[in-house]
C-alpha positions in Angstrom: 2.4 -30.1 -9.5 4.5 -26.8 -9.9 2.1 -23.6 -9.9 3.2 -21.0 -12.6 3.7 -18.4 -9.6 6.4 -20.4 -8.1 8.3 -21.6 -10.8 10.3 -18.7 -12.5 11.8 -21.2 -15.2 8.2 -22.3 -16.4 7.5 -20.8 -19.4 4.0 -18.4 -19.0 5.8 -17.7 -15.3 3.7 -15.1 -13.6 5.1 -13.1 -10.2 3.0 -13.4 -7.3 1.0 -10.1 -6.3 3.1 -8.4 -4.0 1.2 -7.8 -0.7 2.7 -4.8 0.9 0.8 -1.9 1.8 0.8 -0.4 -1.1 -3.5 -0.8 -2.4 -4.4 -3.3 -4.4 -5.6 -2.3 -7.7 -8.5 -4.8 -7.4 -9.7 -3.6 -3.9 -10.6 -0.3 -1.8 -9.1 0.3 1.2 -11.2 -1.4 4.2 -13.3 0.8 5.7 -13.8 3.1 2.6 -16.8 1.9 1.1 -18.0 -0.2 -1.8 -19.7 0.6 -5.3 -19.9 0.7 -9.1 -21.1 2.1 -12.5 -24.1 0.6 -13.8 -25.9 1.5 -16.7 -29.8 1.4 -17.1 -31.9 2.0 -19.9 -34.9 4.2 -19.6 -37.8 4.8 -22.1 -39.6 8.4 -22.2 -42.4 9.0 -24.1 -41.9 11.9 -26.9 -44.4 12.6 -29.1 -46.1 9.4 -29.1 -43.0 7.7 -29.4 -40.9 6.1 -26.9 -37.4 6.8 -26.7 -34.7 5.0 -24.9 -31.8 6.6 -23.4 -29.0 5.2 -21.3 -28.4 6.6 -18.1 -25.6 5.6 -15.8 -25.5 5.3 -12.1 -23.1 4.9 -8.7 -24.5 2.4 -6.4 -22.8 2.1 -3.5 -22.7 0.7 0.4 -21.3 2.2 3.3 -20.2 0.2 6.1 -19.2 0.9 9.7 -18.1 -1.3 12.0 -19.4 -4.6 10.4 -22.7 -2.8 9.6 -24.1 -1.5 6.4 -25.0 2.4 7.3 -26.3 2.9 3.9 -26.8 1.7 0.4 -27.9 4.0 -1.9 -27.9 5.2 -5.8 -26.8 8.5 -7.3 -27.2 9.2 -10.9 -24.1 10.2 -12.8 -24.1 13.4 -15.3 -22.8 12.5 -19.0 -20.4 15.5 -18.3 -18.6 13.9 -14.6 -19.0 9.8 -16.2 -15.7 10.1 -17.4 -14.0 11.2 -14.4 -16.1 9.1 -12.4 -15.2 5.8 -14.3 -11.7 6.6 -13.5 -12.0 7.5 -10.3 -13.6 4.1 -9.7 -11.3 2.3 -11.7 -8.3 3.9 -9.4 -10.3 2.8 -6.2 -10.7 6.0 -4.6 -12.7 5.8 -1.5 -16.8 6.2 -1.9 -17.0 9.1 0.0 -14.9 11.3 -2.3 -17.1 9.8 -5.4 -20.3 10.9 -3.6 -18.9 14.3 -3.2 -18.1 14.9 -6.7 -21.3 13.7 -7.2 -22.8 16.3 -5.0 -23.6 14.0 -2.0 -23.5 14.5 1.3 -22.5 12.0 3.3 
């Protein structure tokens, strides 16, 4: 049986990922973290009504050497979600996330 990545003359032929060291779009760079955008749903109480609002947040893990240093959240403004999403979507490392974010790490 002939995979579709090795046979260029099979119709639905698909190139192999080319592993250079350019980054991988599905992947950070090791070393740089992990995380993603979540989104919760919160109730507040208003008037003796409850009220449910979305709220999106940045959970991520830091690792060193094998270890996880941390694992935290940090809630994400309505105003920076956009630039985080694509941000996180390009893979940049966690620690320049956090900092826009206003974290310290």
């Amino acid at each position: 049986m002939v995979s579709h990545f090795s046979n260029p003359n099979k119709p639905g032929f698909k190139s192999s990922p080319n592993f250079n060291n350019s980054q991988s779009l599905k992947r950070r760079l090791k070393g740089t973290g992990s995380g993603s955008i979540q989104r919760h749903f919160v109730q507040r109480r208003l008037h003796n009504q409850y009220r449910t609002y979305e709220q999106y947040w940045y959970h991520y893990e830091l690792w060193q050497e094998g270890k996880c240093i941390e694992k935290s959240s940090v809630y994400i403004p309505k105003q920076k979600l956009q630039q985080i999403q694509v941000m996180n979507e390009n893979k940049e490392p966690v620690k320049a996330i956090l900092k826009e974010l206003g974290k310290t790490v």
